[in-house]
N, C-alpha and C positions, 0 to 999 in steps of 0.2 A: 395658390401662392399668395394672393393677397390676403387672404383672411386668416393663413399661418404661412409668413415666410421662415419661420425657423424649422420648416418641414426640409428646408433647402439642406441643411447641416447633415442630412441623412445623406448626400450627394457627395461621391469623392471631388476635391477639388471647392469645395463650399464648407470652409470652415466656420465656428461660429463668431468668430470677430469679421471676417468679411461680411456675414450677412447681416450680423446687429450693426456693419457700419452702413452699409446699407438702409436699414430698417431706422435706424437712427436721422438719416440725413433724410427719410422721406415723411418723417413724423410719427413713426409708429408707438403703439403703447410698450412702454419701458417697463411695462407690468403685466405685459403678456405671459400668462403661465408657461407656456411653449419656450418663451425666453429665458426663464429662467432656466426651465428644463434642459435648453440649448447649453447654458452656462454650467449646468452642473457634470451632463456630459464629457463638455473640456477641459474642466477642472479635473476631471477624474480621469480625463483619457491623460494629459497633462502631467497631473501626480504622481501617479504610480512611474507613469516610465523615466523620472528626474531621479525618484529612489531605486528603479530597477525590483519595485514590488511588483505584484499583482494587482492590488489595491491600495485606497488611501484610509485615513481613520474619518471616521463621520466629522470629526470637531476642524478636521483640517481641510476636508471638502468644501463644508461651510463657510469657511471662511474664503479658502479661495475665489469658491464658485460667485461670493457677492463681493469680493474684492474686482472680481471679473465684468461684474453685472455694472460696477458703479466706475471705473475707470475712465470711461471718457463723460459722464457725469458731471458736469460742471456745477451748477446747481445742486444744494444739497436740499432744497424740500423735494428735488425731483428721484432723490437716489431710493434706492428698494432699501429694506430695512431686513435685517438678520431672521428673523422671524418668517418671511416668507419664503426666505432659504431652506429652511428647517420646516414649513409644510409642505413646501413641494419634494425634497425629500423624502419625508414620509410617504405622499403619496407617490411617490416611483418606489418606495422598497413592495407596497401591498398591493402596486399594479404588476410586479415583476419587472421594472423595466432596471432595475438596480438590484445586486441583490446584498444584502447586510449578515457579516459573521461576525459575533462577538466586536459589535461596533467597529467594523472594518468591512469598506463597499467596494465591490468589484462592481463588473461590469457581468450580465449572466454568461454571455458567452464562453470570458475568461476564467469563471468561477466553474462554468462546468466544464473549464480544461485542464484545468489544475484535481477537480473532485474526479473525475475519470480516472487520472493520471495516476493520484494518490489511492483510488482505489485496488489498480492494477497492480501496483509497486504493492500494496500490503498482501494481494495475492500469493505475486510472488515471493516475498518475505517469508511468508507460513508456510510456504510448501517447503516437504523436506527432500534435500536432495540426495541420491544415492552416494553409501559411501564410497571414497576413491581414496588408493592409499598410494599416494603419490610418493612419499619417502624415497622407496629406491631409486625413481626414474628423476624425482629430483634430485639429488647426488649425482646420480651416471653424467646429467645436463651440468651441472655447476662445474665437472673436474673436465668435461669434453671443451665448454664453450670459456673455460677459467675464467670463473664467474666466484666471490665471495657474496654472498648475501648477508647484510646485516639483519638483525632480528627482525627488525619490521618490515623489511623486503620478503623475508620467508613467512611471514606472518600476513602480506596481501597474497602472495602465492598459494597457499592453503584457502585463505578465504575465498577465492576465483574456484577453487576449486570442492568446498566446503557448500556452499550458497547458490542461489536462483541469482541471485543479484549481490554486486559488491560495491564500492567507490574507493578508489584509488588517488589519495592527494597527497601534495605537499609541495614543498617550495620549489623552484628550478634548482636543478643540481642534486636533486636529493635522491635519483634512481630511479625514476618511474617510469623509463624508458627499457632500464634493466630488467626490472619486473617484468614489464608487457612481451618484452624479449622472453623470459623463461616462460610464461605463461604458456605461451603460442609453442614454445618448441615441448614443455611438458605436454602437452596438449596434444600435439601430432604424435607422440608417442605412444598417450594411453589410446588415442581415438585414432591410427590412419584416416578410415575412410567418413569421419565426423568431417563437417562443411565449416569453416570459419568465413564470418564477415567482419572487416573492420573499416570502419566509419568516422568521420570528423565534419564539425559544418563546415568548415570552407574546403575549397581547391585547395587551397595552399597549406592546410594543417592537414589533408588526407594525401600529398604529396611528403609530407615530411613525414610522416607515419610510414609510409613506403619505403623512403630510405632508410627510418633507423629500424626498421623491423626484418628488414627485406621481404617484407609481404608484398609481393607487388600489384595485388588486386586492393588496394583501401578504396573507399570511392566517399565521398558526400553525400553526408546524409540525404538530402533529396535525391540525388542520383541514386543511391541504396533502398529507398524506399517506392521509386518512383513518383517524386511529387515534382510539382511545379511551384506555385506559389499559395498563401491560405485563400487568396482572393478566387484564384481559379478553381483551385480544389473545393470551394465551399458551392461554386456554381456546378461542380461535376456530381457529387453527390451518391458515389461510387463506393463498392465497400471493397479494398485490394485483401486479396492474399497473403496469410503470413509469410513471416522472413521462414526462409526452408534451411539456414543455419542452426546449426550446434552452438556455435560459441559466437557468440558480439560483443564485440569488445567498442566503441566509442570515447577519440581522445577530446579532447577541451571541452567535454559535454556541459560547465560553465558557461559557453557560449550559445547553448541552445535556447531560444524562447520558448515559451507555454504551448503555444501551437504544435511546432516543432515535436516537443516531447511527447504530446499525445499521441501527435501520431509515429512517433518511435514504437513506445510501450503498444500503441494500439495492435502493431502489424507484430509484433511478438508471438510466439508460438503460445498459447492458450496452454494456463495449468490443470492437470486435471480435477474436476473436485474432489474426487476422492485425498489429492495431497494439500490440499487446504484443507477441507476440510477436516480430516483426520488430523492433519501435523502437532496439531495442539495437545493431542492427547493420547498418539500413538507413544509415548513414551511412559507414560502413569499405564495404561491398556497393557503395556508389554512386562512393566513389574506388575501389577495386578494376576495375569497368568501366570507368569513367574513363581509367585507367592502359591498362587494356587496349588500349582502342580508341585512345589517342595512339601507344601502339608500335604498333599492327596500321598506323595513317600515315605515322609514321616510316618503317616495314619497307617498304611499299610505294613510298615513296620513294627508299629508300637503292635495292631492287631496279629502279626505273626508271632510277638513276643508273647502276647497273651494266651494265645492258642497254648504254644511251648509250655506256657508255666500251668497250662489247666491237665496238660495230659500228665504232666508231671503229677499234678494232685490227686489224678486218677493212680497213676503208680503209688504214691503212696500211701493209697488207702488200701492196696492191696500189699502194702509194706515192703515194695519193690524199691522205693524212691531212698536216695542220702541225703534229701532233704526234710526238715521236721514237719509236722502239718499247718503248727505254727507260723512258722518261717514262709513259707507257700501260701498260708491265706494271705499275710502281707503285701508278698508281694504280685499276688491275683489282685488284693485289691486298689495298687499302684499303679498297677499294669492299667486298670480299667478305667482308673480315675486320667489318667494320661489318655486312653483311647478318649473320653468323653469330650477330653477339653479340647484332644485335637480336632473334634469330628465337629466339633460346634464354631474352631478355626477354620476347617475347610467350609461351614455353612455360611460366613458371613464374607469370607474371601468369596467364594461362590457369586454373595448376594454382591457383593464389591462391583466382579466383574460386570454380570451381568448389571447392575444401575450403570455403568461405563458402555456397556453396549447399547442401552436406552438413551444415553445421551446424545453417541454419536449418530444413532438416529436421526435424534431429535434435530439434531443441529443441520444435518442432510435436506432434511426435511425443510427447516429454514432455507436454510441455502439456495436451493431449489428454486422457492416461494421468490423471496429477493431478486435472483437472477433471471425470474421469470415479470416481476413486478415492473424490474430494469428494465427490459427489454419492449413491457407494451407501455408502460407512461408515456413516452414524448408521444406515441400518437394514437394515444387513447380519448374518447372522449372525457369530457367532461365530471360526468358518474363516474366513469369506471376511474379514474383520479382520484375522487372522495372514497371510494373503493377502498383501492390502493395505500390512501395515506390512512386509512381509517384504521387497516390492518397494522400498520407498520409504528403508529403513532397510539399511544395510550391517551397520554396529558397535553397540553397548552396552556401555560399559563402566559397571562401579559399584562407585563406591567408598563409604569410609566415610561413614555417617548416609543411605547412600540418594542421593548424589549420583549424577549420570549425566554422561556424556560420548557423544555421541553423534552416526556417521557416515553422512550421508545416502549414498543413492545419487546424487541429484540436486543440481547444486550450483544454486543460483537467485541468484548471485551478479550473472549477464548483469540481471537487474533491477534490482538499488540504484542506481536515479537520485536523484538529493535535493529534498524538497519546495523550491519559489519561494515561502518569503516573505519578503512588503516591507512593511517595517516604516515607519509613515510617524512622522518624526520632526515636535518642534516646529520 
């Protein structure tokens, strides 16, 4: 501790203004890298949660973080100067102890609670869900519980029931409680024996969920997931069981932090890949056969026509036919001229398909790799790391201050579908 007391600031209970007051009053170097370090730390734990971000922008970490360094500073030939703000940053973005998107620093833990989070959520976005034709059993609900729904009411109701995932907003008073209401009673109707969980962070907003839903099982999210606090749970280190619900529905989910959410989405029931990965392009794959099999009908009609009009030519060469031979060669050779052109439609729809089935392969086959890559990174070594990003990563370029530009191998573009929300107005 003497030789870096700002090791203390890792210590709950030992922030880093108590210990640079400390450090300060027993003479310590005000240019202790570690110090600085300390300060950029609190600047950043500091910022983000005054914005309710994740992270802060690099230009305003800096600033704060030597605003922080020089505050009790009386003396200015003794104050740190901007520049050593901005090397010691650097050097925590390329130690990992920071990590930088598009000049915006989180902290790594946070950054890869939110990158988790957001990759789960695009999961489920892509997968398609089965259709349900809710129509009738909505009506039956609206005339039994005499219920009017305005458009964007019927319009989050289909979405809940359209999607893996939906969000439900809008101002107080605007019905969102009527919604959650028809939701859960449509619900019970097409699924009896489907499991519903409903969730809220506090006590007190999974008690009012209970009254106006009359669900009387809602419980808090921790209670719902089994958690304690991130503190304890990061010392347990445990992998829980998904939720074994059908339907989750979570109110003032605004309320929840990064932490929290991850492990919402985490304990989730897993999509399968086949519906990710297909979703994108189970709909082009299904007009593609589509296509196919009308020309493969066509083809076999125009060829039944052709046949028709050749026995006929044989009739009237034995002057059996009322057709001239004239008229007959015509239209033999219309007939054929249609077979060709449809038989070279059916070859290229063919080839259509079939480059659609090589892709979905191909993309399996990614997928696979990725989820496998995920899974041994955090505790792989070293090599197998350079490995890993060697595959994944083509280019790096880097420019000034540390900026990167960077060429994946993999493009995940086939996934950007856009979240459903319905926004319920007054």
């Amino acid at each position: 501790m003497e030789k870096s007391p700002f090791e203390l600031c890792q210590i709950s209970g030992f922030g880093f203004r108590r210990v640079d007051a400390i450090v300060q009053k027993s003479g310590g170097d005000l240019h202790d890298p570690m110090r600085i370090k300390g300060a950029v730390f609190c600047a950043l734990d500091e910022g983000k949660s005054k914005r309710g971000h994740l992270y802060i922008s690099s230009e305003e970490l800096e600033k704060s973080a030597l605003k922080l360094l020089n505050e009790k500073i009386p003396v200015p030939e003794l104050r740190l100067h901007q520049q050593e703000v901005r090397d010691m940053m650097q050097e925590m973005i390329l130690n990992g102890a920071i990590v930088s998107v598009k000049d915006n620093i989180y902290l790594p833990r946070v950054f890869a609670q939110e990158d988790e989070t957001a990759r789960r959520i695009a999961q489920r976005l892509v997968a398609q869900m089965p259709v349900e034709h809710i129509a009738p059993v909505l009506e039956q609900v609206k005339v039994e519980m005499g219920l009017r729904l305005s458009a964007q009411q019927e319009a989050a109701v289909y979405a809940a029931f359209r999607h893996g995932l939906s969000v439900i907003t809008g101002s107080p008073g605007t019905g969102k409680t009527t919604v959650l209401r028809t939701i859960l009673e449509v619900y019970r109707r097409l699924h009896p024996d489907g499991k519903i969980a409903l969730m809220a962070p506090t006590g007190r907003a999974s008690r009012r969920m209970s009254e106006s839903t009359g669900f009387e099982d809602a419980r808090t999210l921790h209670s719902g997931l089994g958690l304690t606090s991130e503190e304890d749970e990061g010392s347990r280190n445990r992998k829980s069981e998904p939720l074994s619900a059908d339907l989750i529905i979570v109110d003032e989910f605004s309320m929840v932090d990064m932490w929290l959410a991850e492990k919402f989405f985490e304990r989730m029931k897993a999509i399968p890949k086949s519906e990710i990965v297909n979703a994108r392009y189970r709909e082009k794959m299904e007009e593609r056969k589509n296509l196919l099999r009308s020309i493969r009908v066509d083809y076999t009609k125009a060829a039944d026509e052709l046949d028709m009009l050749k026995a006929e030519v044989i009739k009237a060469l034995r002057g059996e036919s009322t057709f001239s031979k004239d008229l007959l060669g015509s239209m033999v050779s219309e007939a054929e001229a249609k077979c060709t052109e449809l038989q070279k439609q059916f070859e290229d729809a063919q080839a259509a398909y079939e480059e659609g089935q090589t892709v979905l392969h191909s993309l399996e086959e990614q997928y696979d790799n990725v989820i496998s890559w995920a899974d041994l990174y955090d505790t792989a070594s070293l090599e197998a790391k350079k490995m890993i990003v060697n595959c994944l990563i083509r280019r790096v370029e880097v420019y000034r201050d540390y900026k990167l530009h960077i060429d994946f191998n993999i493009d995940f573009a086939q996934f950007s579908l856009g979240l459903d929300i319905v926004e319920i107005a007054a």
